[in-house]
C-alpha positions in Angstrom: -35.8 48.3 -23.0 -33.4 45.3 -23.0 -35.2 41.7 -23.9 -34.6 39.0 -20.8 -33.0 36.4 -21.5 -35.9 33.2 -21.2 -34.2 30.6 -20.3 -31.8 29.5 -17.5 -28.3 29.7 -18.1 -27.5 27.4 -15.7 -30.1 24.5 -16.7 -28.7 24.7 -20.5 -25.1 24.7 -19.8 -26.0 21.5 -17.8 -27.6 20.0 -20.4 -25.1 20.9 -22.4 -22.5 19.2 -20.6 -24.6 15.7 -20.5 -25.2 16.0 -23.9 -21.7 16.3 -25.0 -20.4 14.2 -22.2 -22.7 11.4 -23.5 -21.9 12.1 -27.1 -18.7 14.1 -27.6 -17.7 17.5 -29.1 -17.6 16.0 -32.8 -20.5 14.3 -32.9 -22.7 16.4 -30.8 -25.1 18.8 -33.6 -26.4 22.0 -33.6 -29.3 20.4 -33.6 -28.8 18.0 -31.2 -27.9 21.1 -28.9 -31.0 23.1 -29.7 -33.1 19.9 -29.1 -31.5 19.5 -25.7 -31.8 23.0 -24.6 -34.4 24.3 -26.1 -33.2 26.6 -27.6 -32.9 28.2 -31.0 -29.4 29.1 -32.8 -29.8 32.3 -33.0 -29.9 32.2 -28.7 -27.5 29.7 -28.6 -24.5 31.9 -30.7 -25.8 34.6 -28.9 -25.1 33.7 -25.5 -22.2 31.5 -26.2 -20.8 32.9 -29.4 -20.3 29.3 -31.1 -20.6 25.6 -30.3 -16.6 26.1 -28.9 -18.2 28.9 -26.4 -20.4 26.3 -25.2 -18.6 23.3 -25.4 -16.2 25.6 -23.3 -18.8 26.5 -20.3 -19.9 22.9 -20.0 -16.2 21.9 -19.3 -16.5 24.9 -16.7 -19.3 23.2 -15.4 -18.5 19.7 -15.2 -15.3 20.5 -13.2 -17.1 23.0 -10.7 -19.7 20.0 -10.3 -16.8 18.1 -9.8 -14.9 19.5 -7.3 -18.0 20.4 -5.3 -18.8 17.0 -4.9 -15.2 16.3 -4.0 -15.9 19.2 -1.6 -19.5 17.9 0.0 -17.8 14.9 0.6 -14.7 15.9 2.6 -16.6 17.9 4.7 -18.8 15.3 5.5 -16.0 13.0 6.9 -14.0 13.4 9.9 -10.8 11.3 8.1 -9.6 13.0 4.9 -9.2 10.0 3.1 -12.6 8.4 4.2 -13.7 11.9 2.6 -12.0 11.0 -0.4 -13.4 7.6 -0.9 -16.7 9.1 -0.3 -16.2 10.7 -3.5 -15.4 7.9 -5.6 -18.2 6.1 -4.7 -20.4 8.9 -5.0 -19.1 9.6 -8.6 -19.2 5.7 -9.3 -22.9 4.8 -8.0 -24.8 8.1 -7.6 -27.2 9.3 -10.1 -26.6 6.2 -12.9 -29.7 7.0 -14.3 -28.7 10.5 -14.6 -25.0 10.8 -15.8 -24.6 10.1 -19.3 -21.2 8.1 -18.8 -18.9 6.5 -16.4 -15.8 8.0 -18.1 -14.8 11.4 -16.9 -15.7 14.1 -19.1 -12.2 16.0 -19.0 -10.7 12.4 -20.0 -13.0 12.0 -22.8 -12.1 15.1 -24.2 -8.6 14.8 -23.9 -8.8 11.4 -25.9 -10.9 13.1 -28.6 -10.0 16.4 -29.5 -7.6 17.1 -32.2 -4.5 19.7 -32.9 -7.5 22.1 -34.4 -9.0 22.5 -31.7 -5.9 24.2 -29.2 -7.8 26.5 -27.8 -10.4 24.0 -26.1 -7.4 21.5 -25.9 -5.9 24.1 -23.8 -8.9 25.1 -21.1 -9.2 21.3 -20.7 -5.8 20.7 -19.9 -5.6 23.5 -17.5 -9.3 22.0 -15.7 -7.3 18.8 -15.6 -3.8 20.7 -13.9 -6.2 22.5 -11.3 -7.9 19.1 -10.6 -4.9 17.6 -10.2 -3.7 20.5 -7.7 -7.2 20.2 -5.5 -6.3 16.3 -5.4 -2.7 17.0 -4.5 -4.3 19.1 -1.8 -6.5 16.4 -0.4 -3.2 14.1 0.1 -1.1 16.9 1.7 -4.0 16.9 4.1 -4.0 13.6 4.9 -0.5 13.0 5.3 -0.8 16.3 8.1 -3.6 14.6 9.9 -1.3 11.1 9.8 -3.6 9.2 7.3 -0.7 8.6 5.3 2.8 8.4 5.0 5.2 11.4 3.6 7.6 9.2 2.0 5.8 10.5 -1.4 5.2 13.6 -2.2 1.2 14.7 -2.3 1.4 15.1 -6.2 2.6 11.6 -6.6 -0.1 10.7 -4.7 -3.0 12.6 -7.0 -1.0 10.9 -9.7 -1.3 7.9 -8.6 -5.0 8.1 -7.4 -6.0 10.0 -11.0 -5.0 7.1 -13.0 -6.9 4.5 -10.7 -9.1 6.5 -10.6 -9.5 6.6 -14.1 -9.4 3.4 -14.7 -12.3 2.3 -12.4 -14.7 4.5 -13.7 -13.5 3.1 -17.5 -13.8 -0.7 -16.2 -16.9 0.3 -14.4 -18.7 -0.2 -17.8 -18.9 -3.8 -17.5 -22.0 -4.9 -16.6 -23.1 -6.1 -13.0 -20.2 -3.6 -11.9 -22.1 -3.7 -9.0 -20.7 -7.3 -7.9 -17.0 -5.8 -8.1 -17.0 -2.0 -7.7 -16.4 -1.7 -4.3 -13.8 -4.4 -3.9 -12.1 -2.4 -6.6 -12.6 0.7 -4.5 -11.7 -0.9 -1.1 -8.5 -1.9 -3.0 -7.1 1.5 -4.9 -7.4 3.2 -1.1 -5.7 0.1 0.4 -3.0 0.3 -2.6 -2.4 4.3 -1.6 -2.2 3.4 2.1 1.3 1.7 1.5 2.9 3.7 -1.3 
């Protein structure tokens, strides 16, 4: 008879992902993992096969959650870019008490892992590229609805957005971002509006 697992896959990975999104690969311990899960090591290298294995499904999982959002929120608006700025402020304001930073995750991890670490290096760069592409994909919608011009093409555009984008969220960690975050918001969509 095989032993079930008894725990939830999906409720550790998550937990998981906030834990090393708050703290980072490096400094992130065993122990700090099994405290957060729940789980022993023995379960842990068993289900992931090492701290990369799991490090690697939370990176999974942070850009499904991601691009779901991005998802929920386009289909929730009528104008593709109305969609889009839904996101941001979703990302930006939703859940604070919940999300462990303001940074992205797939940022964070580009900024801290190093040359020994190419095979994580490499799955992030590619959730990054296909991030990129959805993005790209929002733009090429909008400028075939008439949202925005096609004097750029829609990957100069996700470029563009990324690194505001980016940027926001890193500013956002000011305090009282509340008094400025959505002028900053109302002005990256304004900026894109007349590239």
């Amino acid at each position: 008879m095989v032993n079930k697992a008894k725990f939830d896959y999906n409720d550790v990975v998550q937990k998981a992902c906030f834990l090393f999104w708050e703290k980072g690969f490096y400094a992130t311990s065993t122990r700090d993992i099994q405290q957060a899960t729940d789980m022993r090591p023995g379960s842990i290298y068993a289900t992931f096969g090492s701290k990369q294995g799991l490090f690697s499904e939370t990176l999974r999982y942070y850009a499904n959650f991601m691009a779901n959002n991005l998802d929920q929120c386009l289909k929730a608006n009528e104008s593709v870019l109305a969609g889009l700025e839904n996101f941001v402020r979703k990302t930006v304001f939703a859940d604070q008490e919940q999300k462990p930073s303001n940074f992205c995750m797939l940022v964070k991890v580009s900024a801290e892992l190093t040359d020994d670490d190419s095979a994580l290096s490499a799955l992030n760069q590619i959730l990054l590229s296909d991030f990129e592409k959805r993005i790209s994909g929002v733009f090429r919608r909008a400028q075939k609805v008439g949202e925005l011009s096609t004097k750029l093409n829609p990957v100069s555009y996700a470029q563009n957005f990324q690194v505001q984008f980016s940027g926001l969220r890193s500013y956002l960690h000011r305090p009282d971002k509340e008094k400025f975050a959505d002028k900053l918001i109302k002005q990256i969509f304004q900026s894109i509006k007349q590239l």
